[in-house]
C-alpha positions in Angstrom: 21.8 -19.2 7.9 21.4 -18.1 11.2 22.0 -21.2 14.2 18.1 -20.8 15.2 15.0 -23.3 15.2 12.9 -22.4 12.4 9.0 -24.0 12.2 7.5 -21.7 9.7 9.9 -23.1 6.6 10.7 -20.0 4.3 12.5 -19.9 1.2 15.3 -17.4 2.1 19.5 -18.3 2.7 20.3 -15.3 5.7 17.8 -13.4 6.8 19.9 -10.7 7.2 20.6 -10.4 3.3 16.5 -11.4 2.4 15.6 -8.1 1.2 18.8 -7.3 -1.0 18.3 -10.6 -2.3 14.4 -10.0 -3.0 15.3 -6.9 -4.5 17.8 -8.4 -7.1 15.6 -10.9 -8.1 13.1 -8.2 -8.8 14.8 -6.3 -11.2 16.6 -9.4 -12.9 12.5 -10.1 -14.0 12.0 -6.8 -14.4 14.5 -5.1 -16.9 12.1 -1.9 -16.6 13.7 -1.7 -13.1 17.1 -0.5 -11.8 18.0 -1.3 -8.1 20.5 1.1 -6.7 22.6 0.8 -3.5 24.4 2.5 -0.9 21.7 3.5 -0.2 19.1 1.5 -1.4 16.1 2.0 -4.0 14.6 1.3 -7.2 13.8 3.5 -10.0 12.4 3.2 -13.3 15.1 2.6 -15.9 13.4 4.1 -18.8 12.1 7.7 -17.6 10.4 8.6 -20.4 9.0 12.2 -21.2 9.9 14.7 -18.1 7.2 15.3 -15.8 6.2 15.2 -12.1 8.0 12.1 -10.3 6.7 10.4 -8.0 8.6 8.9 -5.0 6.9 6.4 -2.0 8.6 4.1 0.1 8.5 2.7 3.3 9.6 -1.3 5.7 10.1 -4.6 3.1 7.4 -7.0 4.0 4.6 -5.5 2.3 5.5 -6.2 -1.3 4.3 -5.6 -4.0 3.7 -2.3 -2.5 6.3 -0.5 -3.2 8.7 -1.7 -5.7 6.6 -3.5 -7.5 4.4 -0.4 -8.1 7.1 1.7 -9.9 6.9 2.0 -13.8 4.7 3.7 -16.7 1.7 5.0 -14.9 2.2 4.4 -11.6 6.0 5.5 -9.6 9.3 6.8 -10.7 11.3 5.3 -7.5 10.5 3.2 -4.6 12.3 3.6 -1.4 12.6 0.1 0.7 13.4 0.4 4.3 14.4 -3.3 6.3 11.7 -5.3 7.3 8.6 -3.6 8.6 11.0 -0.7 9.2 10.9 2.8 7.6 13.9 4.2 5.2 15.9 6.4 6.4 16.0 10.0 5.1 19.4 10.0 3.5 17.5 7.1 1.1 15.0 9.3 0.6 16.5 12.3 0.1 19.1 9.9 -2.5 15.8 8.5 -3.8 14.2 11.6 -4.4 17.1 13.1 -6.3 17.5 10.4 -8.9 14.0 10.7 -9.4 13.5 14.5 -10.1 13.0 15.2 -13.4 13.2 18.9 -13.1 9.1 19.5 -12.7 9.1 18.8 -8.9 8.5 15.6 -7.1 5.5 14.1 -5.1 6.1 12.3 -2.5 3.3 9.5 -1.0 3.8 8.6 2.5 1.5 6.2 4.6 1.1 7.7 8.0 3.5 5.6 10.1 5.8 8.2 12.2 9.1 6.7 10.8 8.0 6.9 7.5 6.4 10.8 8.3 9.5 11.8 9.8 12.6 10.7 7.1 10.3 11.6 4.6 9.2 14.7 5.9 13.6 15.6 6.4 14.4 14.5 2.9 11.7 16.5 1.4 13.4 19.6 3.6 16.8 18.8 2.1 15.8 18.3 -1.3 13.9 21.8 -1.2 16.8 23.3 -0.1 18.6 21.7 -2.6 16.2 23.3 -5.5 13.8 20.5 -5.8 10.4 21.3 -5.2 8.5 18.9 -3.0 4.5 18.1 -2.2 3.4 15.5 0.4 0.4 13.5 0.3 -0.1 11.7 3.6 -2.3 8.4 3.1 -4.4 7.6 6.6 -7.3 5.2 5.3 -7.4 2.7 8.2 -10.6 2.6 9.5 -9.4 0.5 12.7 -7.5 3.3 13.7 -9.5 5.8 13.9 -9.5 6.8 17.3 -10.4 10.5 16.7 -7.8 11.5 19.4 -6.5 14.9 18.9 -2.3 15.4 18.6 -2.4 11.1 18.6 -0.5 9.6 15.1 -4.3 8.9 13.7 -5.4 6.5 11.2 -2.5 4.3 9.6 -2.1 4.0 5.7 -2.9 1.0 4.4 -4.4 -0.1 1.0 -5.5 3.2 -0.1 -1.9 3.7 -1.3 -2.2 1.6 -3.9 -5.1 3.6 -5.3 -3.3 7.1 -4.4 -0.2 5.8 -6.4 -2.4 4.7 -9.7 -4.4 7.9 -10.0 -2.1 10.2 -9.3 0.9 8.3 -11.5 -1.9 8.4 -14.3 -2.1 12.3 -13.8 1.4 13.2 -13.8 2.4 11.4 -17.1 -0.6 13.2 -18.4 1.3 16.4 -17.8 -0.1 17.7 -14.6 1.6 20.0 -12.6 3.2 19.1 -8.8 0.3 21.1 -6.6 -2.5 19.7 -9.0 -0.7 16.3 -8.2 -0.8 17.2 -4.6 -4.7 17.9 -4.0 -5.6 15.0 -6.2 -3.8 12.8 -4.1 -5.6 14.3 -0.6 -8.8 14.5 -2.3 -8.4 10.2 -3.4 -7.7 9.8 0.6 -10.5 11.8 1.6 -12.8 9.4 0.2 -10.8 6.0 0.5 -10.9 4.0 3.8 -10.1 0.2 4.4 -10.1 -2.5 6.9 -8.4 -5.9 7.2 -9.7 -9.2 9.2 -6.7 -12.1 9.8 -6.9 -15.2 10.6 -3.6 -15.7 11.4 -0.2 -13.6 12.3 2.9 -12.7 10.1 6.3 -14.5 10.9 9.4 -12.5 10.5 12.3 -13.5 7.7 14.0 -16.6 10.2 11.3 -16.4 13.0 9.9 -19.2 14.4 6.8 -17.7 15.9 3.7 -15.4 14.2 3.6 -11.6 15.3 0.2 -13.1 17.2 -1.3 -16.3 17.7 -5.2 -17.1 17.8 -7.0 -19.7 18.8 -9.1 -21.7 15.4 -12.6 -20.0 16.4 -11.8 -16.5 16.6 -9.9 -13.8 13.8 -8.0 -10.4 14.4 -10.5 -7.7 12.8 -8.8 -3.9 12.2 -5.1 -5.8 11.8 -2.4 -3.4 10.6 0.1 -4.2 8.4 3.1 -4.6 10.4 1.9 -7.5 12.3 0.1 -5.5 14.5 -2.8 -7.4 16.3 -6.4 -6.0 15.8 -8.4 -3.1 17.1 -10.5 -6.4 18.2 -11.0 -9.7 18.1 -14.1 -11.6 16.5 -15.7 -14.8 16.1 -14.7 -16.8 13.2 -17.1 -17.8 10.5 -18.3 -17.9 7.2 -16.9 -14.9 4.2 -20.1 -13.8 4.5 -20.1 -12.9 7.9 -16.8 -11.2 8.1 -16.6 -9.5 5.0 -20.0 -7.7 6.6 -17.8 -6.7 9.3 -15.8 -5.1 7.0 -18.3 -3.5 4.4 -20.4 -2.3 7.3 -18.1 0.1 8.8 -16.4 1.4 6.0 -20.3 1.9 4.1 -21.1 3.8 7.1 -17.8 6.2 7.6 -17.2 7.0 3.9 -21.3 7.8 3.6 -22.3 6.2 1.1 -25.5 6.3 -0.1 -28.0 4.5 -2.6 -26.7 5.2 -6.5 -22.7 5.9 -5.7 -20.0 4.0 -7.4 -17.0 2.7 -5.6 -13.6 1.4 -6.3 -13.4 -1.4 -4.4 -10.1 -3.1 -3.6 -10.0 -6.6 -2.5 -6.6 -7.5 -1.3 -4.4 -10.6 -0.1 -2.0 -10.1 3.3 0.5 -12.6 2.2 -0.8 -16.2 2.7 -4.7 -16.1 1.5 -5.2 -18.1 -1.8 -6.3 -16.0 -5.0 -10.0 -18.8 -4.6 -10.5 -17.2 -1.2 -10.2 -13.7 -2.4 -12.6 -14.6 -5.2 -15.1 -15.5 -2.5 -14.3 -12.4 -0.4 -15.1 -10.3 -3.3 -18.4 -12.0 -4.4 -19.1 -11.4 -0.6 -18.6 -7.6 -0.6 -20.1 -7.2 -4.2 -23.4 -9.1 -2.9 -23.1 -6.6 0.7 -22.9 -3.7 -1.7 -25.8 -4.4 -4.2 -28.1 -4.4 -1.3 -26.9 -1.5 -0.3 -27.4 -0.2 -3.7 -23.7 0.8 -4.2 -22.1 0.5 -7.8 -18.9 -1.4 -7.8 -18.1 0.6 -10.6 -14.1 -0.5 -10.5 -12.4 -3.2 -8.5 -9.1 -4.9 -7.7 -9.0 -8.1 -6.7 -5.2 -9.9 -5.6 -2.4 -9.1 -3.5 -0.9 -5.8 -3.9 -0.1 -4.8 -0.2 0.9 -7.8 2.1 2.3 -8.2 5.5 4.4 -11.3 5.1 2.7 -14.3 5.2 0.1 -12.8 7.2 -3.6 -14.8 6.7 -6.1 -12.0 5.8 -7.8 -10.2 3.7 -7.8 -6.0 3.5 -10.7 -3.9 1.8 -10.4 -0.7 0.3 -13.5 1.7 -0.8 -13.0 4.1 -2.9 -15.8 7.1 -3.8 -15.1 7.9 -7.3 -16.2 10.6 -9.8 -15.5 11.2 -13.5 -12.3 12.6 -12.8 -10.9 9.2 -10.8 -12.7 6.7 -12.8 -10.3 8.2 -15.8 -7.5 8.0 -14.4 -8.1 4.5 -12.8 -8.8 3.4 -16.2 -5.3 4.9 -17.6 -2.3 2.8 -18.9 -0.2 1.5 -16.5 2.4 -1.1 -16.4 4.5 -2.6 -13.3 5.6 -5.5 -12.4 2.8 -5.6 -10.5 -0.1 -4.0 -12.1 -0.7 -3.3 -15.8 -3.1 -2.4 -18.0 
């Protein structure tokens, strides 16, 4: 183990070999799983009937999201970059490859410009290598959304999970790679999310948080690299700050008296499965007033940012359409039904 003073105890040996490690254990529970290396992803051992595959990826840290997202009904690979840090292209491109199936592959990509830019090269490669390739770009931060023209725009964030689930549901039903495609932009379209922390990730080995705050106040619009917030806010009860969360995202996705929502609900690392029962009696009281359906919800950790302290939401708009495929098979290590 690194010569360093460590005051955030983790259980890891070097923190140089965390992720490999992490990733070994993964698959050791999960047989469904295969981790390859040099270069490094995980893909679905059992591939079952050929159809569109689906590929995502991007920096360790936020698990479950990827890795523990591939399988039946969700992804065919994963593609883990080092911590907080994108893959590189020649893992996609590797990735992407192993994953084909013959009937095209989509790729989902949360709008981070490392992430954009290695995915965007190995999808050129493995065109020009004979594999067809769609992109759906997932921007569903709320916090971000600066409205700046030619800036990097809103981040991806929790919406992914969704993205994955409805369109994995779609291609084992047989649905072609552009269909694939326009579902996915469409679920983006009318997903956005937000995330309050009340305290900061540490790095695998670090000794201090990404950010520091003092007991009364939290971080509200925190990203999912340890970023800090778009602001910072008074702390108090669930109540109050899961209103500063539904209030926004009500208000920027529209919705209106009589609509039903998917509402996600999710842990950044280091929030307790009690509190997130409270958040989500919190946001499902906000939206009754409201007169919003919580027609679906999720309600656990599914996209983290280490041991970050803090809570994400995720809306959803759903119609018939999404409300089928939400409901569709799926089983991961880390979501199954």
């Amino acid at each position: 183990m690194h010569d360093r003073a460590v005051t955030r105890r983790q259980f890891l040996n070097d923190p140089d070999d965390f992720v490999h490690e992490a990733l070994e254990g993964l698959v050791l529970a999960h047989p469904g799983l295969e981790l390859h290396t040099d270069p490094t992803y995980v893909l679905r051992a059992d591939r079952g009937a050929p159809k569109v595959a689906l590929v995502s990826g991007g920096g360790s840290g936020h698990e479950p999201l990827h890795s523990g997202f591939v399988g039946p009904g969700m992804l065919d690979a994963a593609v883990p970059g080092a911590v907080f840090a994108s893959p590189t292209a020649f893992q996609v491109t590797v990735a992407t490859k192993a994953a084909d199936f013959g009937h095209g592959v989509l790729q989902i990509v949360k709008n981070y410009t490392g992430d954009v830019l290695n995915f965007q090269i190995a999808g050129e490669i493995s065109a020009e290598e004979g594999t067809r390739v769609q992109r759906v770009l997932v921007d569903d931060d709320l916090a971000t959304d600066t409205g700046r023209e030619g800036g990097p725009g809103r981040r991806g964030t929790g919406a992914t999970v969704v993205v994955e689930k409805v369109c994995g549901a779609a291609a084992e039903a047989g649905a072609p790679l552009e269909e694939l495609a326009v579902l996915g932009r469409d679920t983006v379209s009318r997903s956005r999310s937000m995330a309050v922390a009340l305290s900061g990730a540490a790095q695998p080995g670090s000794a201090v948080p990404s950010f520091e705050l003092p007991d009364d106040e939290v971080e509200l619009g925190v990203g999912i690299h340890g970023e800090r917030g778009a602001t910072r806010a008074p702390f108090g009860t669930a109540g109050d700050l899961m209103r500063q969360l539904v209030d926004p995202l009500v208000a920027d996705l529209q919705l209106r008296r009589g609509d039903g929502v998917l509402v996600l609900v999710n842990g950044m690392g280091a929030t307790h499965p009690l509190e997130l029962s409270v958040c989500f009696r919190e946001v499902h009281r906000a939206l009754g007033e409201l007169g919003v359906e919580v027609a679906r919800s999720l309600v656990g950790t599914y996209l983290t940012s280490l041991d970050m302290a803090g809570v994400s939401l995720t809306f959803t708009r759903l119609d018939d359409e999404l409300l089928r495929l939400w409901d569709a098979p799926v089983r991961t290590p880390a979501l199954v039904w």
